[in-house]
Structures are given as structure tokens and as C-alpha cells.
Chimera marker file (.cmm) of the C-alpha trace (Angstrom):
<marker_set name="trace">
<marker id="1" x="0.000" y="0.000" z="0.000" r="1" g="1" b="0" radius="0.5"/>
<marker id="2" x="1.430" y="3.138" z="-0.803" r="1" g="1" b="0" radius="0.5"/>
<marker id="3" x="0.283" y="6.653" z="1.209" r="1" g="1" b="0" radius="0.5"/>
<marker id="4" x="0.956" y="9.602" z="-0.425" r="1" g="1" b="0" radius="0.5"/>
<marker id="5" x="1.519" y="13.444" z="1.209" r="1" g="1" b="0" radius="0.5"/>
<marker id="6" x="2.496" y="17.001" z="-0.516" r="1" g="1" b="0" radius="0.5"/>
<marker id="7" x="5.489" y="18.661" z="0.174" r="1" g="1" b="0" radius="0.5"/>
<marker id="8" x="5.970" y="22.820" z="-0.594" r="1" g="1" b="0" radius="0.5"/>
<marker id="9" x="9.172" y="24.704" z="-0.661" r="1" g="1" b="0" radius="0.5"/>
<marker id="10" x="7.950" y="28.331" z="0.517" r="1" g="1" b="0" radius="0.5"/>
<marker id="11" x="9.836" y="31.068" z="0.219" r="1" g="1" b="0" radius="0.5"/>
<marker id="12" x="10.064" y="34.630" z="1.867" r="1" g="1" b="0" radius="0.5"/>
<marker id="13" x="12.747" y="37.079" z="0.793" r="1" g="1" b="0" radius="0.5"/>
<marker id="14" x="15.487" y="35.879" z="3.667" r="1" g="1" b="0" radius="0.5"/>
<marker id="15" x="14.796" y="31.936" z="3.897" r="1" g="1" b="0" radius="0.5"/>
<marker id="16" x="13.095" y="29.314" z="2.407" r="1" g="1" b="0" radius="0.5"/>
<marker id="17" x="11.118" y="26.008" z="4.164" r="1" g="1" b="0" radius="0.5"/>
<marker id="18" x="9.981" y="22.622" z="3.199" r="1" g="1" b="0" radius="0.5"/>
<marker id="19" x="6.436" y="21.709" z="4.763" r="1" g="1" b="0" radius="0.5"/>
<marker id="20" x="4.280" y="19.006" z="4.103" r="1" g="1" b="0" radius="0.5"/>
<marker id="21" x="0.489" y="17.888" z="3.997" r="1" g="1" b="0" radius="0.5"/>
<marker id="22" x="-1.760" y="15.314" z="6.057" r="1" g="1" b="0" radius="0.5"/>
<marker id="23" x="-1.143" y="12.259" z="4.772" r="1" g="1" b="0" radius="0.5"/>
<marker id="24" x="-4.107" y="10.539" z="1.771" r="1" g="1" b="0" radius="0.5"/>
<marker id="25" x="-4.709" y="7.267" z="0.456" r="1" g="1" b="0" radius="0.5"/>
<marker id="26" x="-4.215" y="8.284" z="-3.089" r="1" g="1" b="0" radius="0.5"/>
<marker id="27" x="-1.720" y="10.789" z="-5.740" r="1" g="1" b="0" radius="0.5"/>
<marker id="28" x="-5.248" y="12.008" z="-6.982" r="1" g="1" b="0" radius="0.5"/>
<marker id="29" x="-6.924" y="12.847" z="-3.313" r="1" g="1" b="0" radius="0.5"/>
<marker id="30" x="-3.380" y="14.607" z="-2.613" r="1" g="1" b="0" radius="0.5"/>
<marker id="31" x="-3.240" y="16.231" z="-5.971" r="1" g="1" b="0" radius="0.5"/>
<marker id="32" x="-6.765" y="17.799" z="-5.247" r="1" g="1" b="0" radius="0.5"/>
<marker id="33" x="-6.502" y="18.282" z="-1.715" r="1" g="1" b="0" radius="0.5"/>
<marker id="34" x="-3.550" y="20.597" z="-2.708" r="1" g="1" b="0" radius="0.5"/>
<marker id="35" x="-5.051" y="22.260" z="-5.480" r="1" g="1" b="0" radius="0.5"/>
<marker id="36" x="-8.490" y="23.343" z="-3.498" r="1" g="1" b="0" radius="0.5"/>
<marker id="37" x="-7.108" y="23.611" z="0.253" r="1" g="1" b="0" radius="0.5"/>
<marker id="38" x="-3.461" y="22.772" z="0.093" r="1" g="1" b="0" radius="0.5"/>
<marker id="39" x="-2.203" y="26.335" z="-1.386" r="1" g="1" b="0" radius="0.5"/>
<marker id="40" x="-4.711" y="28.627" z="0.426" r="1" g="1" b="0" radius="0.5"/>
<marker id="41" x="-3.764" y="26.686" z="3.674" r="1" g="1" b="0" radius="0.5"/>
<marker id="42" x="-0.055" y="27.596" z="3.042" r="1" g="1" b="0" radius="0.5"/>
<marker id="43" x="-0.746" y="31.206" z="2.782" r="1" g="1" b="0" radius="0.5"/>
<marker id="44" x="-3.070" y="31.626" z="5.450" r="1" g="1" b="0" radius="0.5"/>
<marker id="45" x="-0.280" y="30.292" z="7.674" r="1" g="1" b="0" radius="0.5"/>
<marker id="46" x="3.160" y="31.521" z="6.264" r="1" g="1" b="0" radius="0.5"/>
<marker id="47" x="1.636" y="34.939" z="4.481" r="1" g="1" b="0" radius="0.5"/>
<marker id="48" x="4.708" y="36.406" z="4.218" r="1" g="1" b="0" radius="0.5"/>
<marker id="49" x="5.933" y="32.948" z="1.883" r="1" g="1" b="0" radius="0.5"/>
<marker id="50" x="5.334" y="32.206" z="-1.388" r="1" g="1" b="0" radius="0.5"/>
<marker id="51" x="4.880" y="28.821" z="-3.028" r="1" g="1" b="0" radius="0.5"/>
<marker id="52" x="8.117" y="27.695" z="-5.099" r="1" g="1" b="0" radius="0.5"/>
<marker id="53" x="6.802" y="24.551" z="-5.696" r="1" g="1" b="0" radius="0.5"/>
<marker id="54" x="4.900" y="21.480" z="-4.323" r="1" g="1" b="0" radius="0.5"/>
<marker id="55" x="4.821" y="17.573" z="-5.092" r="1" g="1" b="0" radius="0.5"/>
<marker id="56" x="3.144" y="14.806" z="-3.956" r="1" g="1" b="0" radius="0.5"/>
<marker id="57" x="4.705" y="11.851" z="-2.871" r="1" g="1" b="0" radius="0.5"/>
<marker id="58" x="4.136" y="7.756" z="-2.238" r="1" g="1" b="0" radius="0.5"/>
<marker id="59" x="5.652" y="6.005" z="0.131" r="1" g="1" b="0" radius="0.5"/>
<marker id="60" x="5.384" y="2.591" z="0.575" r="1" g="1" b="0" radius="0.5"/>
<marker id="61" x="4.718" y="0.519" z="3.867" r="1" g="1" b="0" radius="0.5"/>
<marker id="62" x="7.953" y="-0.703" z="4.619" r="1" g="1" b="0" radius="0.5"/>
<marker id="63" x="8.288" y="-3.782" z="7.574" r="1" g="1" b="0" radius="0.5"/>
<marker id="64" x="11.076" y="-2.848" z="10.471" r="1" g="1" b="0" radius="0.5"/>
<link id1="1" id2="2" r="1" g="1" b="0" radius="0.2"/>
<link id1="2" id2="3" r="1" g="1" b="0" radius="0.2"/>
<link id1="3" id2="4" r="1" g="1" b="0" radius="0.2"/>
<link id1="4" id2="5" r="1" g="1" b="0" radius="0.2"/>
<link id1="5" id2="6" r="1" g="1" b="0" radius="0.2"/>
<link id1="6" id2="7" r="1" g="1" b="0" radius="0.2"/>
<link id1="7" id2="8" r="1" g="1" b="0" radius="0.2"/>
<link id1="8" id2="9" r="1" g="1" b="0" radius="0.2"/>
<link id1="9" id2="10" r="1" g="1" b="0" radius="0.2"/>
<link id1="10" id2="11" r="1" g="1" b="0" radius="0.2"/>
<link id1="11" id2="12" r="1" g="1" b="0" radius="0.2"/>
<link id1="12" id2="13" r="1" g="1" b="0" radius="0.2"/>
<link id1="13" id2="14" r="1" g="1" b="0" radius="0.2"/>
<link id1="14" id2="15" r="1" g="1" b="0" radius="0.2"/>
<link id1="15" id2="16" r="1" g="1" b="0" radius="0.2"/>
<link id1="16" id2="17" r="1" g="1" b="0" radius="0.2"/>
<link id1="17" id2="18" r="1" g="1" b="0" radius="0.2"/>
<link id1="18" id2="19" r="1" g="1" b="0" radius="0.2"/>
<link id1="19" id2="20" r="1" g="1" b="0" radius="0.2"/>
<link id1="20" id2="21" r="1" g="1" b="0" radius="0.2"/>
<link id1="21" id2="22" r="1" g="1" b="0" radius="0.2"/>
<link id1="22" id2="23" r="1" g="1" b="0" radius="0.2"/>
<link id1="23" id2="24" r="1" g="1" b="0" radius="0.2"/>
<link id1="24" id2="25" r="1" g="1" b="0" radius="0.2"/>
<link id1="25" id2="26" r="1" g="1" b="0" radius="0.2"/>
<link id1="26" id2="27" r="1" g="1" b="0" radius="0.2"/>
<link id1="27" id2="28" r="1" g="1" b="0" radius="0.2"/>
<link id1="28" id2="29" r="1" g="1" b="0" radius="0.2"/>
<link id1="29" id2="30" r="1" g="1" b="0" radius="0.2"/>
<link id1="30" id2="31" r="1" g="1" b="0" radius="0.2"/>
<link id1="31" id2="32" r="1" g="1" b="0" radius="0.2"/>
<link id1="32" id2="33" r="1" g="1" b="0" radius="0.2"/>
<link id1="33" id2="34" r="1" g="1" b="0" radius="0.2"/>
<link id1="34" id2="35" r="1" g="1" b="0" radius="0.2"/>
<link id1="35" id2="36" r="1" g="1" b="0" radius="0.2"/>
<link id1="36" id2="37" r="1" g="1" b="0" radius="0.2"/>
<link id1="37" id2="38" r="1" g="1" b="0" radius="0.2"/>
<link id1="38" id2="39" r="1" g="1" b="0" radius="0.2"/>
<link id1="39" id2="40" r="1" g="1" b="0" radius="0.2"/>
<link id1="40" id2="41" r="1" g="1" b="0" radius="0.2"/>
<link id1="41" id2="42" r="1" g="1" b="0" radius="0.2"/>
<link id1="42" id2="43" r="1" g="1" b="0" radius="0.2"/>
<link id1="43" id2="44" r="1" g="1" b="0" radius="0.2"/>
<link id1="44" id2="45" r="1" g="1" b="0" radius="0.2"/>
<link id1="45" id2="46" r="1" g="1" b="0" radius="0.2"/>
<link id1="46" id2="47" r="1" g="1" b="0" radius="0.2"/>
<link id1="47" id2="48" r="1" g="1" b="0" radius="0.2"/>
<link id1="48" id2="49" r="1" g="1" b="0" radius="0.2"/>
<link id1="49" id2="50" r="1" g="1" b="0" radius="0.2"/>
<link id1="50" id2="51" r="1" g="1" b="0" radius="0.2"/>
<link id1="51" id2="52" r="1" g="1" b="0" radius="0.2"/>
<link id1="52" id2="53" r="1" g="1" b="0" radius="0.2"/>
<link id1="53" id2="54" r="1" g="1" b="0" radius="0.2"/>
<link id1="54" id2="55" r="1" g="1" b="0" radius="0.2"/>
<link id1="55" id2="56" r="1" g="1" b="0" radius="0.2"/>
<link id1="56" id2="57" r="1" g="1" b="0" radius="0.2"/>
<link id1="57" id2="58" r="1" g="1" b="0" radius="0.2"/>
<link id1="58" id2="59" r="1" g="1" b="0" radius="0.2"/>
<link id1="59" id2="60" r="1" g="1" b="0" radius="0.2"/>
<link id1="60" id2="61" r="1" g="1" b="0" radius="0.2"/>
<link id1="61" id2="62" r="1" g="1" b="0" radius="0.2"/>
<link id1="62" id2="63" r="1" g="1" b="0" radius="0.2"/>
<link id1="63" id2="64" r="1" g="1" b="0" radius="0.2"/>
</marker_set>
């Protein structure tokens, strides 16, 4: 089973930050998620960042 979560790299005009999403049970949910909640989320919290870029990524269950 893979689980998939977005990841943004913000920048302001001094730094820059990686964040990530909640995690979702498919690319697709994630992929929407970020396109109606995920960006306005991001600005509502970091206002003074801007969005450089954002993927969304699978990871599989791995056994330890």
C-alpha cells in the first residue's frame, strides 16, 4: 500500500522552508486536496511565503 503526502518549498525574501500535507490514500486525493485547500492553507499560515513549488509523494509501507 502506498500513502501519499504534498510537500511545498515556501519562500520569503530571507529563507526558504519545506512543509508538508496530512497524509491521503491516493496521488489524486493529494493532488486535489492541494489544489483546493493545500495552497490557500499555506498562505493563510506563512503569508509572508510564497509557493516555489509542491509535489506529492508515495511512500510505501515498509516492515522494520
Amino acid at each position: 500500500m502506498t500513502i501519499w503526502a504534498a510537500f511545498f518549498l515556501i519562500c520569503s525574501l530571507d529563507e526558504c522552508l519545506a512543509v508538508g500535507s496530512p497524509l491521503f490514500q491516493s496521488r489524486a486525493a493529494c493532488e486535489q486536496a492541494v489544489q483546493s485547500q493545500g495552497v490557500f492553507m499555506i498562505g493563510a499560515r506563512w503569508p509572508k511565503y510564497k509557493i516555489v513549488e509542491w509535489q506529492c509523494v508515495g511512500f510505501n509501507k515498509k516492515e522494520v
